[in-house]
N, C-alpha and C positions, 0 to 999 in steps of 0.2 A: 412531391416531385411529379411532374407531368411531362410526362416523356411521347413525342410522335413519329412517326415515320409516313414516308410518303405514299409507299405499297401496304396494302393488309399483310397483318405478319402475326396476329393475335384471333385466337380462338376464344367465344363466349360461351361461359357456362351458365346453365341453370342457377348454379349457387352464389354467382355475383362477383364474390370476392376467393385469394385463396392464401393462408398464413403461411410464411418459408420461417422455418427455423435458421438461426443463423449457421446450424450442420449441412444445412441444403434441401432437410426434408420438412415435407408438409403436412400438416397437420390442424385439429381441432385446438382451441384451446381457450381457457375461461373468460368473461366479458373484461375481465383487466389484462391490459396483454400487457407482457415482460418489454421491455426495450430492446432486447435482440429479437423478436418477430416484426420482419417485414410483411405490411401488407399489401397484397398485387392486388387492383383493381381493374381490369380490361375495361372501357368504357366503350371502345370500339372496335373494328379490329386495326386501327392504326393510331389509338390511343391511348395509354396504359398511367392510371394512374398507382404512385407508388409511397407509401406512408411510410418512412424509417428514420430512423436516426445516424444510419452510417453515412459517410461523408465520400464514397466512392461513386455517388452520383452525382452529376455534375449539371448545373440548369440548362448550359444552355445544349447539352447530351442531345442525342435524336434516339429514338428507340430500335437500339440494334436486334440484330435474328439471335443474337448468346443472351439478350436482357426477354425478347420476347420468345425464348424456348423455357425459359424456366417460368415465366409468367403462365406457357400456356402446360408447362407440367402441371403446375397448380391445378389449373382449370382441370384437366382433366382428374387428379386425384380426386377431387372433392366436389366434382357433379352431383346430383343427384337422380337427372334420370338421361341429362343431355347437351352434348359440344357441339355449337354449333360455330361452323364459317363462310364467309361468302361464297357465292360458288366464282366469283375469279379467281378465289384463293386455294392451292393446291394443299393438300394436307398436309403437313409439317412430318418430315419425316422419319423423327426420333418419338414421335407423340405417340404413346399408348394410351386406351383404356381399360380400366381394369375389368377383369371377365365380369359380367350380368349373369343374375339367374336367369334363364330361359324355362318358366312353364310350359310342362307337356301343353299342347292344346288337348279341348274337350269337344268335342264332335259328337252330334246324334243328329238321326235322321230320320225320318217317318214318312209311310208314303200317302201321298196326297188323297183327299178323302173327296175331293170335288171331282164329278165326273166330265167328262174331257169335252171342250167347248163347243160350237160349229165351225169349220171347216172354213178358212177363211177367204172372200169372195173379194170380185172387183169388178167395177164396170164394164159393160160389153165393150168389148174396141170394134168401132166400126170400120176402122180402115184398112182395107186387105192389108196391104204391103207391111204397117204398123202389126195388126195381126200374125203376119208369119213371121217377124220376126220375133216376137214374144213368145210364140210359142217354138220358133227354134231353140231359142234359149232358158228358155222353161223346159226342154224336154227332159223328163227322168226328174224331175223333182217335186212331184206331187204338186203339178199345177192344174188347179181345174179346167173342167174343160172352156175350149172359147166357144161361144155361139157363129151361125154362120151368118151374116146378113146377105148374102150375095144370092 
């Protein structure tokens, strides 16, 4: 069954596809699937393919927000590192992910062993009025000095 709608309404996961037990929950389960596991496939976010045997789907159906909240619970149960959706589409707002380990970071630092460069230079400015305003706004920030040409 291939089901669309005309707005994005489907979130893609990493993992591709996602198995609904006929109890509503999802799950892993062995390469021969049972006849009560539907399989959700998102192929877009406004197209949902859906592999079953119950007869509650109807062809010429359009993919409603109740057919694609359970498609995108799926996704998110059984991601692997990541859900993603368009950014026109606003985040579904029953959709959880499940918490992530977060590793501490590891941080070290060392201080530099090269010694500090020359001083960094720039063309003489010949033209007064260019010149003072350069160095109006250079003032106080370690600007080198300007030569005079006058």
């Amino acid at each position: 069954m291939l089901l669309r709608s005309a707005e994005p309404l489907l979130v893609l996961a990493d993992s591709g596809v996602a198995l609904r037990h006929k109890d509503g929950t999802f799950g892993l389960t062995p390469p021969l699937l049972p006849e009560t596991i539907e399989v959700f496939a998102p192929l877009s976010p406004t197209c949902l393919l859906i592999s079953t045997s119950r007869a509650h789907y109807r062809p010429d159906q359009c993919l409603t927000r109740k057919i694609a909240a359970k498609a995108n619970a799926g996704a998110a149960a059984w991601c692997q590192e990541a859900v993603y959706r368009p950014p026109s589409m606003p985040w579904p707002t029953h959709l959880r992910l499940a918490p992530q380990e977060v590793r501490p970071p590891r941080l070290s630092a060392a201080p530099a062993q090269q010694p500090p460069g020359p001083a960094p230079t720039h063309p003489e400015i010949r033209h007064g009025e260019l010149r003072a305003i350069v160095e109006q706004l250079s003032h106080g920030w370690c600007a080198p000095p300007f030569r005079s040409t006058t």
